[in-house]
Each structure stands twice: as structure tokens, then as C-alpha cells.
C-alpha positions as CSV (number, residue, x, y, z in Angstrom):
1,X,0.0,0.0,0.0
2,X,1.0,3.3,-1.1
3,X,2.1,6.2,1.7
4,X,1.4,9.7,1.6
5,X,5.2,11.3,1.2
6,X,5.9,15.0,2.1
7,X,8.0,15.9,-1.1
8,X,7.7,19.9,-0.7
9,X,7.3,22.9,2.2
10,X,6.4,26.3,2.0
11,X,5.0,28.9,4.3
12,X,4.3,32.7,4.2
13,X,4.0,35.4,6.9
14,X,2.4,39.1,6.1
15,X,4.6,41.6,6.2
16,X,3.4,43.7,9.1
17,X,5.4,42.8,12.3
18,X,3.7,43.7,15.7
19,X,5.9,43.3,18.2
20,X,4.9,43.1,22.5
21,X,5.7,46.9,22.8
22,X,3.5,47.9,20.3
23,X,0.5,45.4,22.4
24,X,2.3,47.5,26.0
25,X,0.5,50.7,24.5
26,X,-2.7,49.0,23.5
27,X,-3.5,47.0,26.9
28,X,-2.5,46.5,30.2
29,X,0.5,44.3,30.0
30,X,4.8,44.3,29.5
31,X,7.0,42.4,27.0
32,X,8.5,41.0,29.7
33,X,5.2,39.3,31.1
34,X,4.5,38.5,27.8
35,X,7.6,36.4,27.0
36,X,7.6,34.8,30.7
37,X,4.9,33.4,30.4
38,X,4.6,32.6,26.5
39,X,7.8,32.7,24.9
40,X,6.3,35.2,22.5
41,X,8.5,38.5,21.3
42,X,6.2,39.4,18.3
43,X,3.5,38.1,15.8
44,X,2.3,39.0,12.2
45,X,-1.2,40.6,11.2
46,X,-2.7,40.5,8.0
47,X,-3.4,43.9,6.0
48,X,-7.2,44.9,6.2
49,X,-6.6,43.8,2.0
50,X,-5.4,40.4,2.5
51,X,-7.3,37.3,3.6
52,X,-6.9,33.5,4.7
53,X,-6.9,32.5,0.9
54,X,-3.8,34.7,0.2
55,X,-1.8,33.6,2.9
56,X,-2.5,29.9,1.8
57,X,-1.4,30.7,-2.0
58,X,1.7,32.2,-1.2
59,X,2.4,29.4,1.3
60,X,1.0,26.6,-1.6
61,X,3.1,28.5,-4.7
62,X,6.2,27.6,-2.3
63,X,5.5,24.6,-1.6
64,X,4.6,23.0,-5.1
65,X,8.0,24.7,-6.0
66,X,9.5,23.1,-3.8
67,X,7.8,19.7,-4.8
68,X,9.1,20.6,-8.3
69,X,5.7,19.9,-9.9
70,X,2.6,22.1,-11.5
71,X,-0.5,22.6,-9.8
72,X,-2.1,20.8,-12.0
73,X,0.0,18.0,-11.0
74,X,-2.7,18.0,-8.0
75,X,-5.4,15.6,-7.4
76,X,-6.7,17.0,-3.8
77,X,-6.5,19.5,-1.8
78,X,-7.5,20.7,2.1
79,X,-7.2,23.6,3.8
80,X,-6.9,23.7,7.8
81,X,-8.5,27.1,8.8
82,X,-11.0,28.4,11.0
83,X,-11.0,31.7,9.7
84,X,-12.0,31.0,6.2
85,X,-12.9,34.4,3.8
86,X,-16.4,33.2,3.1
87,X,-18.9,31.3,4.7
88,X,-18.8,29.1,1.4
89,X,-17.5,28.1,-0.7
90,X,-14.5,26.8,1.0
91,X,-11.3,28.7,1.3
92,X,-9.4,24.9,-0.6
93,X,-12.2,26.0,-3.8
94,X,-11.0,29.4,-3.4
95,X,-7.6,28.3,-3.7
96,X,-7.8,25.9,-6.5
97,X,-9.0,28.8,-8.9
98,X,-6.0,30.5,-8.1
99,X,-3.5,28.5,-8.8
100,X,-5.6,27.3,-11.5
101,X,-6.8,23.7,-11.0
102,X,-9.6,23.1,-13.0
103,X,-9.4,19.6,-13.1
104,X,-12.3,18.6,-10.6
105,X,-9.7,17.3,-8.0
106,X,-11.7,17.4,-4.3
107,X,-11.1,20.4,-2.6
108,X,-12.5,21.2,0.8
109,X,-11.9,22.6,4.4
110,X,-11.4,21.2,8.0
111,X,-12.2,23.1,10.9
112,X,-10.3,21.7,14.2
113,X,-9.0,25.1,15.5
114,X,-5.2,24.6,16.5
115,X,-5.3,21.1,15.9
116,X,-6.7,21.3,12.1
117,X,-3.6,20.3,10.5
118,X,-2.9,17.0,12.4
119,X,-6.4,16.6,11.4
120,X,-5.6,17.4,7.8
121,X,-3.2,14.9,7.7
122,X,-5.0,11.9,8.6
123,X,-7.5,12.7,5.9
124,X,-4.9,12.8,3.7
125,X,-3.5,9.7,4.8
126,X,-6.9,7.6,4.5
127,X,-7.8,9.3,0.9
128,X,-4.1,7.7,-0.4
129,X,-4.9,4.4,1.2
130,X,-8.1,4.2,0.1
131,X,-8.8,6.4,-3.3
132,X,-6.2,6.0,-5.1
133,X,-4.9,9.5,-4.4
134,X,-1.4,10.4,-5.7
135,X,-0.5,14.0,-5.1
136,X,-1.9,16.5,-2.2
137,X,-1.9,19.6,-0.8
138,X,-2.3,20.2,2.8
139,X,-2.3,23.5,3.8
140,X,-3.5,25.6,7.5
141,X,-4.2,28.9,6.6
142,X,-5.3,31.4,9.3
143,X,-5.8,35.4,9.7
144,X,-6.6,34.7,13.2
145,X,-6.0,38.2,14.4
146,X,-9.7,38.8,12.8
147,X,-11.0,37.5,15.5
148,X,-9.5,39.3,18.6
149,X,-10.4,41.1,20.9
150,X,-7.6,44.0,21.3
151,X,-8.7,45.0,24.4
152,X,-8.6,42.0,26.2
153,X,-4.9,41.0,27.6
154,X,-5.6,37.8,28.0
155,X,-6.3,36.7,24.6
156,X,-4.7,39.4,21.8
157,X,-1.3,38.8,23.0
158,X,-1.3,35.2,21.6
159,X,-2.1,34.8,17.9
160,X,-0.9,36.3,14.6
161,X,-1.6,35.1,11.4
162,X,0.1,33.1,9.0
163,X,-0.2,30.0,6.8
164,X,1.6,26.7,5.6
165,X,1.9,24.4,3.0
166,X,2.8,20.4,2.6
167,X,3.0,18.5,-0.7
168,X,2.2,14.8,-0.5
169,X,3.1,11.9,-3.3
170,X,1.7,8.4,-3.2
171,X,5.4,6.8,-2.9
172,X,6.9,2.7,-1.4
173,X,8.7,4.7,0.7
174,X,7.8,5.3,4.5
175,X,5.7,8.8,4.8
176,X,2.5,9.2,7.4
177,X,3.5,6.5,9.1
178,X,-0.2,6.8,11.8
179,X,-2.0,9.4,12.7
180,X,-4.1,10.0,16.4
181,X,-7.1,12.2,16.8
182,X,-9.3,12.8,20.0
183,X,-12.0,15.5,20.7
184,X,-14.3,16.3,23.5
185,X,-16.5,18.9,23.1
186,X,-17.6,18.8,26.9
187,X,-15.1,21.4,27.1
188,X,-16.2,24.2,24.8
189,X,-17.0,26.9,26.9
190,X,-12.6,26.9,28.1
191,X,-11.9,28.2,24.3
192,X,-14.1,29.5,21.8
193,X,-15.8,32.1,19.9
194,X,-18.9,32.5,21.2
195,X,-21.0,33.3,18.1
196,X,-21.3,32.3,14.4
197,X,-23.7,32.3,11.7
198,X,-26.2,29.9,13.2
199,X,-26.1,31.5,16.6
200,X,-25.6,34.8,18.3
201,X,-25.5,36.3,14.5
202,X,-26.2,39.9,16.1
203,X,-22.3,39.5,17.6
204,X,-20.9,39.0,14.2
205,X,-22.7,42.1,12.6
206,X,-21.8,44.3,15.3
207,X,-17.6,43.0,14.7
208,X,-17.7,41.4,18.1
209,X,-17.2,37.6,16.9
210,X,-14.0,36.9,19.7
211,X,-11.7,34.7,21.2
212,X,-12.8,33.6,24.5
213,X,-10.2,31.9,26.7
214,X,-9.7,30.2,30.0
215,X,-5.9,30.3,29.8
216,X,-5.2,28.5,33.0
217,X,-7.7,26.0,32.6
218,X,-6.7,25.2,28.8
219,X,-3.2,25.3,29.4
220,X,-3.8,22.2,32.3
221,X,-5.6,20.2,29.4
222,X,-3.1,20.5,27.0
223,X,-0.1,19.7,28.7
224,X,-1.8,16.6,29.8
225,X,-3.7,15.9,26.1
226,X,-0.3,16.1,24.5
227,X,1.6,14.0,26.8
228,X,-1.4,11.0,26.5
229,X,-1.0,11.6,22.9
230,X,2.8,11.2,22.7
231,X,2.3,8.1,24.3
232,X,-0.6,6.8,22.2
233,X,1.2,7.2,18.9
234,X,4.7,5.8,20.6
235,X,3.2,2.1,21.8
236,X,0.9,2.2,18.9
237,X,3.5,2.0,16.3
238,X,6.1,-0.3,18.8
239,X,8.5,2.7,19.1
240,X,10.9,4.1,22.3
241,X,11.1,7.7,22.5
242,X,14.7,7.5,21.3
243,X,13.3,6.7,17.8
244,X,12.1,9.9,17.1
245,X,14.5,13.2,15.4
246,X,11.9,16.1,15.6
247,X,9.4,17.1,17.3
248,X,7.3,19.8,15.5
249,X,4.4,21.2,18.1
250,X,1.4,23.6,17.6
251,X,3.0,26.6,18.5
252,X,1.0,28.0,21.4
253,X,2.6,28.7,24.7
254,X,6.7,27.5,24.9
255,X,5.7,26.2,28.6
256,X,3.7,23.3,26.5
257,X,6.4,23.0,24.3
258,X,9.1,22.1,26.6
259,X,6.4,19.8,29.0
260,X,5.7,17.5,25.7
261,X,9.6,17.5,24.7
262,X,10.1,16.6,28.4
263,X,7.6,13.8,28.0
264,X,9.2,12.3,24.9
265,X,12.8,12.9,26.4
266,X,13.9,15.2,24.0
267,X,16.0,18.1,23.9
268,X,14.6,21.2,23.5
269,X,17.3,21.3,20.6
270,X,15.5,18.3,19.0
271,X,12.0,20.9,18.8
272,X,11.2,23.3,16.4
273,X,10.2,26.1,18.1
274,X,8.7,29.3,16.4
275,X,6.1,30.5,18.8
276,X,9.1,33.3,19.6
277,X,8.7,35.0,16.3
278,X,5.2,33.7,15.0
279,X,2.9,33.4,18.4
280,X,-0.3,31.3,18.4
281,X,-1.0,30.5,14.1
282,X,-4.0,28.3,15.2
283,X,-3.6,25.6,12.3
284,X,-0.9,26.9,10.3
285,X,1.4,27.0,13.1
286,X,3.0,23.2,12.2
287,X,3.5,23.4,8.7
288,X,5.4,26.8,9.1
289,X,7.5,25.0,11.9
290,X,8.1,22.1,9.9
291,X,9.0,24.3,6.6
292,X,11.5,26.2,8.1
293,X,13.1,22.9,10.1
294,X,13.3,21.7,6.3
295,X,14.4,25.1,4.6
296,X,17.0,25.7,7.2
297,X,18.0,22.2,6.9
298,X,17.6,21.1,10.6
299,X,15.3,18.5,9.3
300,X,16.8,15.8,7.0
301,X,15.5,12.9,5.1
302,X,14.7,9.9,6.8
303,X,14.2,11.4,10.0
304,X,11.7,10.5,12.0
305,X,9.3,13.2,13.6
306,X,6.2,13.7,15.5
307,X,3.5,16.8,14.5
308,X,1.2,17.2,17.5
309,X,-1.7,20.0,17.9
310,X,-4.3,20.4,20.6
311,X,-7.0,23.4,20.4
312,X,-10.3,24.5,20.6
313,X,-13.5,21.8,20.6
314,X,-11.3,20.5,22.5
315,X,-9.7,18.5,19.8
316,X,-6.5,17.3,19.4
317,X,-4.2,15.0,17.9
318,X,-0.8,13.9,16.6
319,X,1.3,12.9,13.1
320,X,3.7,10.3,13.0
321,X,5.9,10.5,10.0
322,X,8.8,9.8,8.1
323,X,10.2,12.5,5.7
């Protein structure tokens, strides 16, 4: 059986930079507080002109590039988002016309907050085991900022926008080697936005569609999440935690970072780690990680790493692959 093979990275960032002193002016808080307890110096916002769908095409153009193939050359494509341009059609259609796919290749979203792009990837791994599916493109694609409250500490100084890119081939050798998901929506009220199309409609009109958080609660569930699912995919797949090269995390908070290297036995020098420079990218925040680990040439082939996620729902879940 044929497995789904990363064979090319990109990523994109918008241009504007904020960093914590310009946030010290805006709310009641310090750099210094700020990188304590998040590890994050800066983040990057969108321009009031550019949306979720143009971060994902500069991040896709790279990474096809990088694959050294057309876009044409594509026979599916998902986008991890939650912050999507339209209500429909999907910001994955949106993107097919622009890079000019017209080839009636499946093309839809998935909505699993931070954790979207672990979530991507096991869909991607079941359509090459099942549907005969021979190239892909994965992308998580956010202009979270949209949906911030600037006035409230606790939440603006997380997230920025940004999106990235993965191509997949059908190929003999190893790629997605298993993927684990886990939800539990019991939890919903700890992170969320607290109105949509469906409900509370009046909140979205008005602009006041925000992130609500419980940082001290959610940060409990992570760090315990993401150490059950380290274990989870290690005895799943017969492996010690010595067989693993990488670990590429959701970039949300550096103190979860360091607790799931800690759980795996890893150095912190064996972790990609962006969340300095790029804060909280919801579900683009792996696939940057991982595309400047390969860029910069940290990550090599045949090394062996392990994608993990946890956000919003709550859902969660984790990537084991070879690349």
C-alpha cells in the first residue's frame, strides 16, 4: 500500500510585524510578562486587503515549487482554517482557482482550530490508502487576528496570522506512518468564539465575533492531552522515545512545548520552536514549523518526527511521519 510522502514545504507570513511593545500601548501588560509566560516576542497581522486565501497561496506556490511539480499536477486539496474568507464556498475552492486547477480534484476545508492540520493529515492519509490519491496539498491557513479582541490581555497577545503548506506523493517509501485524533466537546465553553452564523448572529454584525479563553484551565488540558498523545502514537506503532528526530508542536505557549519535549525525552534542541517570532497560528502554526526545520535544513530525510496539535473543541491530535 502506497504512503502519503511529504516531497515539498512552503510557508508565508504578512509583512506587518507587531511586536509586545507595540501590544504594551494598546493594553495592560509588558514584553516581559508577555515572554515569561509565552515565549512570544512578536506576531504577524494580515493587512485589512489580505485574507486567509492569500496567505494559503503564497504558502502553496512555495511549496509546489518546492515539490518541483505544476499545480495541476494535483489531485486534492485541504485547507486547515478556521478563519476562512467566506462562509462558502471553502477557502481549498477558493484556492484551486488560483493556482488554476480546474481539473475537478476534491477540494475542501477542515475546521479543528489549532489542531486542524494533524487533522488534515489523517485525511490525507486515509484518501491515499483508500482512493487512489497520488499527489496533495495540505495547507493551514489562518488570519486569526480577525478574531481578537484587542482590548482583552488575555487573549490578543497570543495569535498572529500566517499559513503553511505540505506536498504529499503516493510513494513505497515510508511517509505518514499513523496518525491519532481525539475530541471532546464537553469542554467548549474553556476556548471559543462564542458566536457564528447559526447562533448569536447579532455578535458578528456588530464585529464582536472573539476569542474567548480560559488560559489557565486550557493550558492544564493541553499539557496533559499532548503527553497521553505522545504516548498513544509511541506504543501504537512499537517505538521508544529515542526513535524519534523532531518534534514539531502547535506553537501556542513555549511552557507546552518544553512539558511535551520533556515527556518524549527530547531536547529542546531536538523541537522546532517558532512560537518566539510567530505566536499562536492556530492551524498553520505546524506546517510553518516544519518548513523552516526543512528550509533551514535542521530536518533531514529519513528522519523520523512527530506533528502534535491540541485546540479549541477541545480537539487534538498527533502525526507520526517519516520525511
Amino acid at each position: 500500500m502506497k504512503t502519503a510522502r511529504i516531497i515539498g514545504t512552503g510557508s508565508y507570513l504578512p509583512e506587518r510585524v507587531m511586536p509586545n511593545s507595540e501590544l504594551e500601548t494598546m493594553v495592560d501588560t509588558s514584553d516581559e510578562w508577555i515572554v515569561a509566560r509565552t515565549g512570544i516576542k512578536q506576531r504577524h497581522v494580515a493587512a485589512r486587503d489580505e485574507f486567509t486565501s492569500d496567505l494559503a497561496e503564497h504558502a502553496s506556490r512555495r511549496a509546489i515549487q518546492a515539490a518541483g511539480i505544476q499545480p495541476t499536477d494535483l489531485d486534492l486539496i485541504i485547507v486547515a482554517t478556521t478563519t476562512p474568507d467566506l462562509v462558502f464556498p471553502s477557502v481549498a475552492c477558493l484556492l484551486q482557482n488560483r493556482l488554476g486547477i480546474h481539473t475537478a480534484c476534491p477540494a475542501f476545508d477542515i475546521q479543528a482550530v489549532c489542531a486542524g492540520f494533524v487533522y488534515a493529515m489523517d485525511v490525507v492519509h486515509r484518501f491515499f490508502q483508500t482512493s487512489g490519491c497520488r499527489r496533495a496539498l495540505v495547507v493551514g491557513a489562518e488570519t486569526f487576528t480577525r478574531i481578537l479582541d484587542w482590548t482583552d490581555r488575555n487573549t490578543c497577545i497570543l495569535f498572529g496570522d500566517g499559513a503553511g503548506a505540505v506536498v504529499l506523493e503516493a510513494s513505497d517509501e515510508p511517509g505518514i506512518i499513523s496518525t491519532h485524533l481525539h475530541a471532546d466537546g464537553k469542554y467548549h465553553e474553556l476556548l471559543n468564539v462564542s458566536s457564528g452564523v447559526s447562533s448569536n448572529y447579532s455578535q458578528v454584525l456588530r464585529g464582536e465575533a472573539y476569542t474567548q479563553m480560559q488560559g489557565s484551565e486550557v493550558f492544564k488540558w493541553a499539557v496533559k492531552a499532548l503527553g497521553d498523545i505522545v504516548d498513544e502514537t509511541m506504543e501504537h506503532n512499537g517505538m521508544q522515545k529515542s526513535d524519534i528526530d523532531w518534534l514539531v508542536p502547535h506553537q501556542a505557549n513555549i511552557r507546552i512545548i518544553a512539558a511535551t519535549a520533556k515527556k518524549l525525552n527530547m531536547s529542546m534542541d531536538q523541537v522546532i520552536v517558532t512560537v518566539d517570532r510567530h505566536s499562536n497560528t492556530s492551524a498553520a502554526s505546524i506546517p510553518m514549523a516544519f518548513d523552516e526545520g526543512v528550509r533551514d535544513g535542521r530536518i533531514k530525510r529519513g528522519d523520523t518526527i512527530v506533528m502534535e496539535g491540541f485546540g479549541g473543541g477541545f480537539a487534538w491530535g498527533s502525526a507520526l511521519l517519516r520525511y
